[in-house]
Structures are given as C-alpha cells and as structure tokens.
C-alpha positions as CSV (number, residue, x, y, z in Angstrom):
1,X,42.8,-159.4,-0.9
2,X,41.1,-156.5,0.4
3,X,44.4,-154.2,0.1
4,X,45.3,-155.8,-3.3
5,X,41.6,-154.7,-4.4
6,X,42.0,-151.1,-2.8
7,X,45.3,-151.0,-4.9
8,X,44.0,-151.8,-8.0
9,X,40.8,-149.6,-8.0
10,X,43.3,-146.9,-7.3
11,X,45.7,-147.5,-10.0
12,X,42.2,-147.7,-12.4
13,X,41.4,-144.5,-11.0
14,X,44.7,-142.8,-11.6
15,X,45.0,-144.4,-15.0
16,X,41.0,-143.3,-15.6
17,X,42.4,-139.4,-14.7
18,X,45.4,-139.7,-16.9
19,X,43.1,-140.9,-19.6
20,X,41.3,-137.8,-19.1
21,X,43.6,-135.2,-18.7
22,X,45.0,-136.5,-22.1
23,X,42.0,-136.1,-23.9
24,X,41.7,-132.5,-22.5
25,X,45.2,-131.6,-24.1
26,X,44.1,-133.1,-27.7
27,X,40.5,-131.4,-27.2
28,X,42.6,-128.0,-26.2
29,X,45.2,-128.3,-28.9
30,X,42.2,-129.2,-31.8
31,X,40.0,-126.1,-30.6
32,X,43.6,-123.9,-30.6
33,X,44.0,-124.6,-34.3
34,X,40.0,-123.8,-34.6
35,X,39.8,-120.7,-32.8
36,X,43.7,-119.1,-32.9
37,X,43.7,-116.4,-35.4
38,X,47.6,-116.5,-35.1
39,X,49.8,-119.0,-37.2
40,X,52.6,-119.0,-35.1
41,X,49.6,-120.5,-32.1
42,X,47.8,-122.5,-35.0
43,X,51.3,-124.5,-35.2
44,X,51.6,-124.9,-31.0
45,X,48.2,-126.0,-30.8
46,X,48.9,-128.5,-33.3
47,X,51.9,-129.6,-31.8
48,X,49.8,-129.8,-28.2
49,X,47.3,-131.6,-30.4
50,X,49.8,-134.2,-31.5
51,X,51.9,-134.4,-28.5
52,X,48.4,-135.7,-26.9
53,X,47.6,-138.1,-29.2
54,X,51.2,-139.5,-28.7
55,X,50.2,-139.7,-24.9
56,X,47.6,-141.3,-25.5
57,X,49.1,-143.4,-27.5
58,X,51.4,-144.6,-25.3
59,X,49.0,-145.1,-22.3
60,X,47.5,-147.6,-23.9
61,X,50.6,-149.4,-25.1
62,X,52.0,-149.2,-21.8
63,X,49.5,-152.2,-20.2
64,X,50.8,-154.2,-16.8
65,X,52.3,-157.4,-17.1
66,X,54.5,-157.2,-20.8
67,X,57.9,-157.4,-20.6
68,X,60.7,-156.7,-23.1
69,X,61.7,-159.4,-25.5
70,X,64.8,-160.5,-24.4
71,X,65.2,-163.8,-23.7
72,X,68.5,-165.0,-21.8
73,X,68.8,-168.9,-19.8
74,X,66.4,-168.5,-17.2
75,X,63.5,-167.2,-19.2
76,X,62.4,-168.2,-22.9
77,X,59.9,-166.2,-24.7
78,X,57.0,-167.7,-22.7
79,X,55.9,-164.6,-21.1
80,X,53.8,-161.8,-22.7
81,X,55.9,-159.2,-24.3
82,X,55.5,-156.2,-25.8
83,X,55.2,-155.4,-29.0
84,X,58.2,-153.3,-30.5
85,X,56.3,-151.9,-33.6
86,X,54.3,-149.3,-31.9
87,X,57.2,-148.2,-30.4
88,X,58.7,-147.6,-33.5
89,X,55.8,-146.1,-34.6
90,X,55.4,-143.5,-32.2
91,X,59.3,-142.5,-32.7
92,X,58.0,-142.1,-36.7
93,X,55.4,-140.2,-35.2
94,X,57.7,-137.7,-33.3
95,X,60.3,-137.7,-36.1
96,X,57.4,-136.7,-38.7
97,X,55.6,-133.9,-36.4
98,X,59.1,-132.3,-35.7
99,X,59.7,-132.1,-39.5
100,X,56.5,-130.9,-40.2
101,X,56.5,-128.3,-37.7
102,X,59.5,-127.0,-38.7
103,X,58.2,-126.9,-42.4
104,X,55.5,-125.0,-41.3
105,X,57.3,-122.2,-39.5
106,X,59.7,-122.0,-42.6
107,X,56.3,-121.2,-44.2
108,X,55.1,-118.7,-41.6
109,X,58.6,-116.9,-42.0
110,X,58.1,-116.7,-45.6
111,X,54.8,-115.3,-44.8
112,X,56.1,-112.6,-42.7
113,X,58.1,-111.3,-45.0
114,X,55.4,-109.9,-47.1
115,X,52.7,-109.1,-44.4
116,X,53.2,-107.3,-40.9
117,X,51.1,-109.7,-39.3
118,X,50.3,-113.0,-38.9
119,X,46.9,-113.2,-38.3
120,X,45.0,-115.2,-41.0
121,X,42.5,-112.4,-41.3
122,X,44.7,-109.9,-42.1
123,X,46.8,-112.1,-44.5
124,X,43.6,-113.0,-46.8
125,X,42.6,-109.3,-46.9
126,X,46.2,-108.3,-47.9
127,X,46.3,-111.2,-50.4
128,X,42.7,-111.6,-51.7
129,X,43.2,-110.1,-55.5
C-alpha cells in the first residue's frame, strides 16, 4: 500500500507540473499576441497559444483507466471507454488552426507587399488616411 500511495502522489505531482507548464505556454502565447509588435510573431504566439490549449485539452481527456471501444469475445463493452468525440474534436481543432494560420500569413504577405515592415505601428501610420 505504502509504494502504491508513493506512486500515485507522484504521478499527481507530475500530472500537477504538466498542468502547469501548459498553462505557462497558453499564458506566453496570449501575452505574445498582446505585446508582439510583429505580425509574423503575433501569428506564432497564436499558434503557441492554440497549441497549449490543445495540450491541455488533451491532458484532461487522457484520464487512467478508459480503454478504447473495441469489443472482441473476451471483453464486451462493460469497461469504461473513452469517448471518441473529443478526439475528433481536437483533430477539427488542428485542422482549423492550420488553415487559419495559413490564411493569416497569406494576409501578412499581401501586407508586405505595400509596407517595408511588418510592425503594426508602422503599418497604421503608413495606412492611416
């Protein structure tokens, strides 16, 4: 019992720091989109941003003692199982950050076309009539 307990309030402190360390990447991607004058770093800290959330996401999804659906002789669905929505979820999630991403740099191109920097400051002066 006593190793069992030892082992568990290790794993809940490792899970506790992995929980943390998450939130510190969505905390540094949200203040990178705050305080980045830069588009092109705007768009990584929002990807950082997301790519945290989706951690997060999945740490929590990814409890001890679900299995996958699959039922065969031996076993019938009588054990806990996971749910397969969020995963497709999270996939949706990837799929639609990638795509907006990508629309966004398309935009920044676009943008640098016309101005020789990419700094929003720079761009409002250039563009403010």
């Amino acid at each position: 019992m006593g190793i069992a307990h030892r082992l568990s309030s290790q794993l809940y402190y490792l899970l506790t720091m992995l929980e943390a360390c998450i939130f510190a990447t969505i905390l540094c991607g949200f203040f990178g989109i705050i305080f980045k004058k830069n588009l092109v770093m705007k768009i990584i800290s929002m990807d950082i941003m997301s790519t945290g959330v989706i951690a997060y996401y999945v740490l929590v999804a990814s409890r001890t003692g679900l299995h996958t659906p699959i039922a065969n002789q031996s076993n019938q669905i009588k054990v806990d199982y996971s749910d397969p929505v969020p995963q497709a979820v999270i996939l949706t999630a990837i799929v639609i950050g990638f795509s907006i991403q990508a629309l966004m740099l398309v935009g920044v191109m676009k943008l640098a076309k016309n101005n020789p920097t990419l700094e929003t400051k720079v761009i409002e002066e250039n563009n403010t009539p």
